[in-house]
C-alpha positions in Angstrom: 113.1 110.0 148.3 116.9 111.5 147.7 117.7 114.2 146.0 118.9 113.0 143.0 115.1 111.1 142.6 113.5 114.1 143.1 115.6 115.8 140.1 114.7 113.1 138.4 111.1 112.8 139.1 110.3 116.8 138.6 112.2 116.6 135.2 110.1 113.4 134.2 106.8 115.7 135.4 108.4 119.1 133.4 108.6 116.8 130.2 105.2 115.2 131.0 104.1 118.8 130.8 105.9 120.6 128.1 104.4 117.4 125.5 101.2 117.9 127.3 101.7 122.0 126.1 102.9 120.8 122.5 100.0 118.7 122.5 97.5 121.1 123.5 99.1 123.7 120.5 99.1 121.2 118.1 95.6 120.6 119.5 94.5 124.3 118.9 96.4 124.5 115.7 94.1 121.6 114.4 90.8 123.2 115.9 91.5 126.8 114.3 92.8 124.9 111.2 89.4 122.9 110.4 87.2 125.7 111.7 88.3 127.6 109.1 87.6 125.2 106.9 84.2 124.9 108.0 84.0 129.1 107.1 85.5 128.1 103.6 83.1 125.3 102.8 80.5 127.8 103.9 81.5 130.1 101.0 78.8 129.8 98.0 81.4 129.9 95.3 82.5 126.4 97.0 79.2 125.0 97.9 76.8 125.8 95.1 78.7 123.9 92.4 79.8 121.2 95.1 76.1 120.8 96.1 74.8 120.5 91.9 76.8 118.1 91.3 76.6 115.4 93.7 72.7 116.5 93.3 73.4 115.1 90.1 75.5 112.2 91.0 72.7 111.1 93.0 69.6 110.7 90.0 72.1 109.0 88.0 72.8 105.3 87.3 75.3 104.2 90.4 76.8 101.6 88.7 79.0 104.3 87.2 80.1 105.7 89.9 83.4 104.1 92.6 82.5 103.0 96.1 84.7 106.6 96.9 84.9 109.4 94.9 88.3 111.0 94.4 89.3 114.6 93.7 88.5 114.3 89.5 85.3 113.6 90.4 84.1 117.3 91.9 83.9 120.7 89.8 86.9 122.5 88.8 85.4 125.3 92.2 87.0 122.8 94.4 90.5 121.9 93.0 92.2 124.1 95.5 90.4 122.3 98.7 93.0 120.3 100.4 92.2 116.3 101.7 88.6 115.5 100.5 87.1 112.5 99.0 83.4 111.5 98.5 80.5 108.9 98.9 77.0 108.1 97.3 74.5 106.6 99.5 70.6 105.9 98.9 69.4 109.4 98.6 72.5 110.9 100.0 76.2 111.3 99.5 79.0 113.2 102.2 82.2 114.5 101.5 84.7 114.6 104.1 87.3 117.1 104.4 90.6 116.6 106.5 91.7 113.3 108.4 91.9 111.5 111.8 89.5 113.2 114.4 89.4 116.6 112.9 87.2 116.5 109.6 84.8 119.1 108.1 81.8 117.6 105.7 79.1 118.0 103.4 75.7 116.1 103.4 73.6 116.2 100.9 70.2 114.9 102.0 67.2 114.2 99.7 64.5 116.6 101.6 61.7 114.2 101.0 60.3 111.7 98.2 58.6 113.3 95.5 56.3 111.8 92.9 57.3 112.7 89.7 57.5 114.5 87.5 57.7 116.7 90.8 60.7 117.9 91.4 63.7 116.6 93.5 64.6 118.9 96.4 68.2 118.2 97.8 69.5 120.3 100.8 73.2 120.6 101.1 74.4 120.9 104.5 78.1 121.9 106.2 79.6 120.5 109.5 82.3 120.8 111.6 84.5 118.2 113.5 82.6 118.5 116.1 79.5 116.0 116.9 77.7 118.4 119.5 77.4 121.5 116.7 74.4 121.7 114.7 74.5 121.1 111.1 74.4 124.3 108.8 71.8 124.3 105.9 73.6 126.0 102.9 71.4 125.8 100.3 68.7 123.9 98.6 69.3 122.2 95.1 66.0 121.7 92.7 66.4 119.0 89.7 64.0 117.9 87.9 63.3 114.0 88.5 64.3 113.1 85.3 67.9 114.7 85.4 71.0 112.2 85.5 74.4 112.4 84.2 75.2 110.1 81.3 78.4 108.5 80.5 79.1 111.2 77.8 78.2 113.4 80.3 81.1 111.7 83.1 83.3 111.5 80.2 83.3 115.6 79.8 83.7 116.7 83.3 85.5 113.4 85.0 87.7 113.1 82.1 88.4 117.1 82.4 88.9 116.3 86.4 91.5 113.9 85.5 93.4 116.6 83.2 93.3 119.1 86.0 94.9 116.2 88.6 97.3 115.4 86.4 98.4 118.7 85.5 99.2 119.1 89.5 100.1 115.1 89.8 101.8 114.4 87.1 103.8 111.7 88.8 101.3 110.1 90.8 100.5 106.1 89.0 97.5 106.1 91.4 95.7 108.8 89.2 96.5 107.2 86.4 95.2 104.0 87.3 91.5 105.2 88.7 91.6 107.1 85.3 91.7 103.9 83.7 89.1 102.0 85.4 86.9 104.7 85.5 86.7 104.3 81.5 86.3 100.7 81.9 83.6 101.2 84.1 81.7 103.4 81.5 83.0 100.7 78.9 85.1 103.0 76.9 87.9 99.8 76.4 89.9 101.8 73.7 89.9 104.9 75.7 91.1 102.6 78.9 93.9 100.9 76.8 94.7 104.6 75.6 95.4 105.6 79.1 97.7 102.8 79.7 99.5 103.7 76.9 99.8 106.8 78.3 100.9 105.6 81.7 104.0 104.0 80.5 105.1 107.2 78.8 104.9 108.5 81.7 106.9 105.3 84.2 108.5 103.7 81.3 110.2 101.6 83.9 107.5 100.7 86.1 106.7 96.9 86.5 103.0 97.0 87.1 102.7 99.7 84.4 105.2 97.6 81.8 103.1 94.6 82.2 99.4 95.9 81.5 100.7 97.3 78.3 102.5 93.9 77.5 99.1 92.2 78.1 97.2 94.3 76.3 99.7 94.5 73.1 99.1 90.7 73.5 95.5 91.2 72.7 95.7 94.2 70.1 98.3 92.4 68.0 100.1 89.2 69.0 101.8 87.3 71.6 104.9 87.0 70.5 104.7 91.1 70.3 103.4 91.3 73.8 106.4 89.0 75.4 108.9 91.3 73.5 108.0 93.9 75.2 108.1 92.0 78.6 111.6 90.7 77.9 113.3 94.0 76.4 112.2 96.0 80.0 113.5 92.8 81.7 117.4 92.8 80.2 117.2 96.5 79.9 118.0 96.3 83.2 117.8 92.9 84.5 117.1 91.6 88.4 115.3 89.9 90.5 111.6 92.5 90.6 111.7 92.4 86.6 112.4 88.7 86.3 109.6 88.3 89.0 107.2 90.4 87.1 108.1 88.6 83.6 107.1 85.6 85.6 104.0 87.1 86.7 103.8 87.4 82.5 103.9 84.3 81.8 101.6 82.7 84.4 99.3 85.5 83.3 99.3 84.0 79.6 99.2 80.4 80.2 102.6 79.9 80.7 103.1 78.2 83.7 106.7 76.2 82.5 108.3 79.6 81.6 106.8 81.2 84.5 108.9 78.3 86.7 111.6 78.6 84.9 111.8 82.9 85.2 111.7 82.4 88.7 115.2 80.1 88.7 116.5 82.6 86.5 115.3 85.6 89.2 117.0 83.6 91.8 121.0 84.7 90.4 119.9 88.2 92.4 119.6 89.3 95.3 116.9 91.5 96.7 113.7 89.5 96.2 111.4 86.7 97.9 112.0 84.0 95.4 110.6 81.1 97.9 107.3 83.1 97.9 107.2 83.9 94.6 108.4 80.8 93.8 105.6 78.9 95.6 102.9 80.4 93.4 104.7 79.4 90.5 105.3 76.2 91.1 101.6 75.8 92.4 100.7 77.3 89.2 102.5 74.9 87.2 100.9 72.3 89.1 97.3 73.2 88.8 98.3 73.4 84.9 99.3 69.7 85.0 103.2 70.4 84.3 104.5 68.6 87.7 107.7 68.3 86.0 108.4 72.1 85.7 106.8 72.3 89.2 109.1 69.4 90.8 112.1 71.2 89.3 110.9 74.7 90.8 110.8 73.7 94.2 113.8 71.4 93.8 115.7 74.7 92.9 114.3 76.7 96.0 114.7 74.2 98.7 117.6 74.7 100.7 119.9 71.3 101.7 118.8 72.2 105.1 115.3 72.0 106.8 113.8 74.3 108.7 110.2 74.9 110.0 109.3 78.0 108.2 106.1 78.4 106.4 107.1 79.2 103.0 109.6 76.3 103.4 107.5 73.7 104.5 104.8 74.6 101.3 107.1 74.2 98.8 107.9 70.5 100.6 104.4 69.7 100.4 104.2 70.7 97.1 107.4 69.0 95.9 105.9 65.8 97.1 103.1 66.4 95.5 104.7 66.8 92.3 106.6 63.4 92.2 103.2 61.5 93.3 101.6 63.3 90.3 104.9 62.3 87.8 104.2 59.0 89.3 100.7 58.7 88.5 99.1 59.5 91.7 97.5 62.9 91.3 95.8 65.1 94.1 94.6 68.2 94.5 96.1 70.0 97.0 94.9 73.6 98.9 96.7 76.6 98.5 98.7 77.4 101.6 96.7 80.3 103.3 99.6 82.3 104.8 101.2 82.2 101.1 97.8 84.0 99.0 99.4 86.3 96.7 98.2 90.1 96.5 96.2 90.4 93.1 97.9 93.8 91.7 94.4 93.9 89.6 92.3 94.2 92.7 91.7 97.6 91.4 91.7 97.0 88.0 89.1 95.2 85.9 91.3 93.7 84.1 89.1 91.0 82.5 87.3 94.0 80.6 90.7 95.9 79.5 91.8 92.6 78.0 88.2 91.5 77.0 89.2 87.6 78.0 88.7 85.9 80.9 92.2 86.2 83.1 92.6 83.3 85.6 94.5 84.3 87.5 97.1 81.0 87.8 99.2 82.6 90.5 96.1 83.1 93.1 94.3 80.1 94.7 91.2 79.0 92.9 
């Protein structure tokens, strides 16, 4: 070996092992981090209302309650724990503190099954991030069999939970938006459309936010009034994501020709998919039975040359289909898999905020 690859192979081993130390700090740091978490989430004044109220959460009716609980839905005791969320299982629920390999918990175990009206005994437990550690019993919780939260009851303390993240958050959409499904879940429509309405005072210029509140002014007063609204936020400051979302509008209220006919307009800016976009409004159209407003659509987005990209070759298919259809020969043809649009709802009930049944023309059926 000559000298100069022996420099080079003891500075290669020196940096292997000065990450290796920075690694093994950053290791420690993480340890002594989470285990003194574990010491915090062993303090009563953190446990005892923690442990009551997914006691609580557990006798009630789960079909109020999210696959995860977020940070509204735990006592005002915890607000200043950092990186938790929550899960109800069959006589159980955990929440996990922390991320990636280092995380802290609470279990909450039923103790046994009673027979009423015996008493329900739940036993709160704390662990650490490590599997070999025993579990720590903090406390037992007694309820009486017959105790469960109503949706009055959710209303109170979630609804108070939301305040309090809000208050810290007050720019985070996400909150918002669990804040209005969780009132759809308890069926509290008014209160639901009352948070949207709150949302877009808060992200007046927010797409997803400008077009739930157009949608639902569509059902509280007219449609006419609910498109205003679309097109004022769309030439308040006009290009291509508005035009796109106006789109999204239209095929949303059973407007498939001016849905096609947004997306030629979007396609004067730069800055946006249109050929993608495009595709689900022309397939829309299509499915609708308007294979003129289709044919024209991907006429539009075609470009003089071929090439063999997916999007590309969709719209072909679909152009061809259109002039069979204008010619009389109508088919039903799939929706190209690579080309599903995402559902910006897939959070959102939004069949129960609008109290109609949405189809959805954008998405395959």
């Amino acid at each position: 070996m000559t000298k100069g690859n022996k420099r080079f192979t003891i500075g290669c081993l020196s940096a292997v092992a000065a990450c290796g130390g920075v690694l093994c700090i950053l290791a420690f740091l993480a340890s002594a981090f989470f285990g003194d978490y574990v010491g915090v989430l062993s303090e009563p004044r953190f446990y005892e209302p923690m442990g009551r109220t997914l006691a609580l959460y557990c006798q009630s009716d789960r079909s109020l309650f999210p696959e995860f609980l977020d940070r509204e839905w735990f006592p005002p005791e915890t607000d200043d724990l950092t990186h938790f969320w929550g899960a109800l299982y069959p006589d159980a629920a955990s929440v996990a503190f922390g991320g990636g390999l280092n995380q802290s918990a609470y279990a909450l175990r039923r103790k046994s099954p009673n027979v009423p009206p015996e008493p329900n005994v739940w036993q709160l437990f704390c662990r650490g991030d490590d599997p070999s550690l025993s579990e720590i019993l903090l406390t037992e919780i007694v309820l009486p069999s017959d105790a469960r939260l109503s949706p009055d009851d959710l209303i109170r303390s979630v609804g108070a939970g939301f305040g309090r993240q809000l208050k810290k958050h007050p720019t985070s959409d996400a909150i918002y938006r669990r804040k209005i499904q969780f009132f759809l879940r308890l069926d509290r429509i008014p209160s639901a459309r009352g948070v949207c309405r709150e949302m877009l005072t808060a992200f007046p210029e927010d797409g997803w936010t400008v077009l739930v509140n157009a949608l639902v002014r569509c059902e509280e007063q007219s449609l006419a009034r609910g498109t205003e609204m679309m097109i004022q936020w769309v030439e308040k400051a006009a290009d291509s994501h508005r035009y796109l979302n106006l789109a999204y509008f239209y095929a949303l209220t059973s407007r498939p020709r001016d849905a096609a006919e947004t997306i030629i307009q979007s396609t004067a800016f730069q800055g946006a998919n249109w050929s993608y976009q495009g595709y689900s409004a022309a397939m829309s159209a299509f499915r609708a039975g308007d294979y003129e407003a289709s044919l024209r659509l991907c006429t539009h987005l075609l470009p003089p040359t071929t090439s063999e990209h997916a999007t590309e070759a969709a719209i072909r298919k679909l152009k061809a289909a259109a002039e069979r259809a204008l010619e009389g020969f109508v088919e039903q043809i799939p929706w190209e898999k690579p080309l599903v649009p995402v559902d910006p709802f897939e959070k959102l009930d939004i069949e129960k905020l609008l109290g109609r049944k949405v189809a959805r023309p954008m998405e395959p059926k």
